[in-house]
N, C-alpha and C positions, 0 to 999 in steps of 0.2 A: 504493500500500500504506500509506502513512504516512497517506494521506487518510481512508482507512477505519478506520485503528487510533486515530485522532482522533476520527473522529465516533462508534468502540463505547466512548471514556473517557466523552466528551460523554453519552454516552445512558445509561453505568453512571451517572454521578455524579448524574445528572437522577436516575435511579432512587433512588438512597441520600440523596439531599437528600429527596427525595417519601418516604421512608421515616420521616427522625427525625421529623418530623410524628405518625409514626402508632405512636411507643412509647413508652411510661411506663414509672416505677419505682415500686415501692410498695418501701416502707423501714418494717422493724419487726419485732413476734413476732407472726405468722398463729395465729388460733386455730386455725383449720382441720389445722396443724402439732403444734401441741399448746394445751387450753385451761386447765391450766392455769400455763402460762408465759404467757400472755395474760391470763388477768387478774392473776399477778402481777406482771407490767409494770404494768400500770393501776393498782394500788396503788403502787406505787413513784413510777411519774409522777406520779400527781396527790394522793397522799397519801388517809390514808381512817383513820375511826372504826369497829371494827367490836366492837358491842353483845353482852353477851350473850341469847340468843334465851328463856334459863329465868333464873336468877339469876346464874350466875356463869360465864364462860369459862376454862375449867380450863387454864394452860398448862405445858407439860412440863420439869420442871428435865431437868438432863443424868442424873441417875439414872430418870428414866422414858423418855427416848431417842422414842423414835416411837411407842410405846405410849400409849395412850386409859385413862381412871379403869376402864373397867368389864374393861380387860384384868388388874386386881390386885384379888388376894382381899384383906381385911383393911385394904382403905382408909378411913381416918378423917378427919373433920375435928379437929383440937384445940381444945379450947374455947378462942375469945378470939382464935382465927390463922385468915385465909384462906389456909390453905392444905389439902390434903389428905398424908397424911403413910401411912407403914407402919411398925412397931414393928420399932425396929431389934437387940431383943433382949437388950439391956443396959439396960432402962429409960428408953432416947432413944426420937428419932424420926427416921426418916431423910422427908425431905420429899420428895416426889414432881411434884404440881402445884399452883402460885401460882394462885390462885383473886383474880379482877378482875372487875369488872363491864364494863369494857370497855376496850379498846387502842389508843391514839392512835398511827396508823403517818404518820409524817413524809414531805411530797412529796420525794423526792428523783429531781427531773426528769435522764433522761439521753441522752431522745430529742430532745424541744423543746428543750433545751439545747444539745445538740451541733449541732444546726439554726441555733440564733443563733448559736454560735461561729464554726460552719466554713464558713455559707454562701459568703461571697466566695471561700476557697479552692475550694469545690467549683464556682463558675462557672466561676473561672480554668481549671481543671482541663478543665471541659466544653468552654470555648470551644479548648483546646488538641486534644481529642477529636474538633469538628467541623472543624477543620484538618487534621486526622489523615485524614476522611472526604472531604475537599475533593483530598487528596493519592491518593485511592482506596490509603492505606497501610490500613484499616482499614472495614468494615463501618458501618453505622447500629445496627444490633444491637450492635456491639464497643461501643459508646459507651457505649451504658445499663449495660452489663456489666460494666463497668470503672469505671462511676459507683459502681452499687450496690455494688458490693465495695468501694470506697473508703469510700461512706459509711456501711456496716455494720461497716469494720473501726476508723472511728472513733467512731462509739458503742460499740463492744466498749473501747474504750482508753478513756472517759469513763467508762465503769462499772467499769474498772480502778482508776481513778487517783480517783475518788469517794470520799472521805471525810467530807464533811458535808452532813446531819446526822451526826455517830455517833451509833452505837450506843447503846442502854442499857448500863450492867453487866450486867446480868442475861442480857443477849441473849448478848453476848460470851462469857462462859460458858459457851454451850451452844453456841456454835460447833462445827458439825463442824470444820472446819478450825482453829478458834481466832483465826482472825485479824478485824481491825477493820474490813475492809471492806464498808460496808452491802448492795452488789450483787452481792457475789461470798464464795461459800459454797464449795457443790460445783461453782459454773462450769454448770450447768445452766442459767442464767437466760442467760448471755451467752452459749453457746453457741447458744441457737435465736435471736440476732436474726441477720435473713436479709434479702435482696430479692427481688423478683420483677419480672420483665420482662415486661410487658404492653400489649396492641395498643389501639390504641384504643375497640374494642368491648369492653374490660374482661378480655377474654380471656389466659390465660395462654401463652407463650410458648417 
């Protein structure tokens, strides 16, 4: 009995060694999930110029909120100010949107960064995983699973703890939340980075 309950470990562990061979992790934001927290990761990662397409990129102080120029009647330019403004009643103007020819968004890497920071610990980790697998305490599939969610929860803390570049003033400002940090607003950005565990024909898992 002991001979047989030997050689079905021997034959599982064959199995699950022949297994970590055949699974991958992909680490990041899937457009496929949502596209656009996919491309605003890639502005963020690699930084980007982005032009206005007619003269001027109209952008929204906190009194225009999520509204577009053609959503307000009585929108002005002021002679001598890029900006567009609405008559605030009393002979002011209350300013609506900064009008720029174009916006210079700073790389603030927090993918390929966290990659060069944590790699050694995530081998460590890994090799401790396939020991794990060796012990048949744990799957081939446990491995990646456990990878990915480790190193999705520390790019989630790298985009947490992300301070530089800051902010413009201006950006701050119009903070929904009002706070300084560049990668987290409403938490929508950090919330879609994710893994996926995939076979070695690319396939999902």
């Amino acid at each position: 009995m002991e001979y047989i309950d030997e050689n079905h470990n021997l034959l599982e562990l064959q199995r699950e060694l022949d297994e970590l061979n055949r699974y991958a992790i992909e680490i990041g934001i899937f457009g496929s999930d949502d596209s656009f927290y996919a491309m605003l990761a890639g502005v963020h990662e690699f930084g980007m110029q982005i032009r206005a397409k007619n003269k001027y990129l109209a952008i929204p102080t906190k009194e225009a909120g999520t509204k577009r120029p053609r959503d307000f009647e009585g929108l002005f330019k002021p002679k001598g100010k890029n900006v567009l403004a609405l008559a605030d009643g009393n002979g002011g103007i209350k300013v609506m949107f900064i009008l720029k020819e174009s916006v210079n968004i700073p790389e603030r890497s927090f993918i390929r960064s966290t990659f060069d920071e944590k790699n050694d610990a995530w081998m460590d980790f890994l090799e401790d995983q396939i020991q794990r697998v060796c012990e048949l305490e744990i799957t081939s599939r446990d491995v990646f699973e456990n990878l990915g969610s480790i190193i999705a929860g520390d790019i989630q803390k790298k985009m947490i703890d992300l301070r530089s570049p800051s902010l413009s003033g201006f950006t701050k400002e119009n903070r929904k939340n009002g706070g300084d940090n560049p990668l987290v607003d409403t938490g929508g950005l950090k919330r879609h980075v994710t893994w996926k565990v995939v076979r070695d024909d690319g396939s999902d898992v």
